[in-house]
N, C-alpha and C positions, 0 to 999 in steps of 0.2 A: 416415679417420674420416668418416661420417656428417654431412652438416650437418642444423643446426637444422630441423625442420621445418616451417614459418610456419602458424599457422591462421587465421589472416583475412588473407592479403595485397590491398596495395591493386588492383593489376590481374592477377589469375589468367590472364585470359585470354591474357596476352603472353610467358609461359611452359607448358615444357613439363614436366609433373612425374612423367614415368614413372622418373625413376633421376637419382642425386646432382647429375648435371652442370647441372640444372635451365635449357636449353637456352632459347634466344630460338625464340619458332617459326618463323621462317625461315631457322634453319640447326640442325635436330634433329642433336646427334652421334651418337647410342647406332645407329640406324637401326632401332629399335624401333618397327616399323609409320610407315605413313606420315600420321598423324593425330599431335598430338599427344596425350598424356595430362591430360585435365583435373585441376582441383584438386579436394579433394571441397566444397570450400566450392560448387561450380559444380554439382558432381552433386546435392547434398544441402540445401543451402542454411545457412543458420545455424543456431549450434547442433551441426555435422556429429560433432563431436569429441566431443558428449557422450549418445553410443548406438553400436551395433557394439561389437565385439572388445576395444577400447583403449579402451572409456569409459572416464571419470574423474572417476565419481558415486560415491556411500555407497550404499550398502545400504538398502533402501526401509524395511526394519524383517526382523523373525521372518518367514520361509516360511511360508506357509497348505499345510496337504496336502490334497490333490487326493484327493477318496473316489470309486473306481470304483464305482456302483451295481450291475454285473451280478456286484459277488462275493459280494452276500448271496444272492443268489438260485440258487434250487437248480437241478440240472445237468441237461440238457432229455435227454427218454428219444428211443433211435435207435429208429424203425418197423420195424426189420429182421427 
């Protein structure tokens, strides 16, 4: 099973977050490159977890639609 996975830890930097074992960086197991994987609190800053993919916001309200102007307008003649 999966562990929790922390959104504000206090020192990111002294882990490795690319897979469960969540490795100390001086001894990475997985051997998944030789850097480690940052947290995204470090790529993105605060806040990280609430935009991308996995937000975990409401709904801003009703969709606005989006009107292409070039489809009222009539179909341009070929010079041929």
């Amino acid at each position: 099973m999966a562990k929790v996975f922390p959104i504000n830890p206090k020192h990111p930097e002294r882990i490795c977050w690319g897979c469960d074992k969540y490795c100390p960086v001086d001894s990475l197991a997985c051997g998944n490159g030789s850097e480690r994987t940052q947290h995204p609190i470090e790529l993105w800053g605060e806040g990280w977890e609430k935009f991308g993919l996995n937000a975990k916001t409401e709904p801003a309200g009703p969709a606005q639609e989006v009107v292409d102007p070039s489809a009222d307008a009539p179909p341009e003649k070929s010079g041929t």
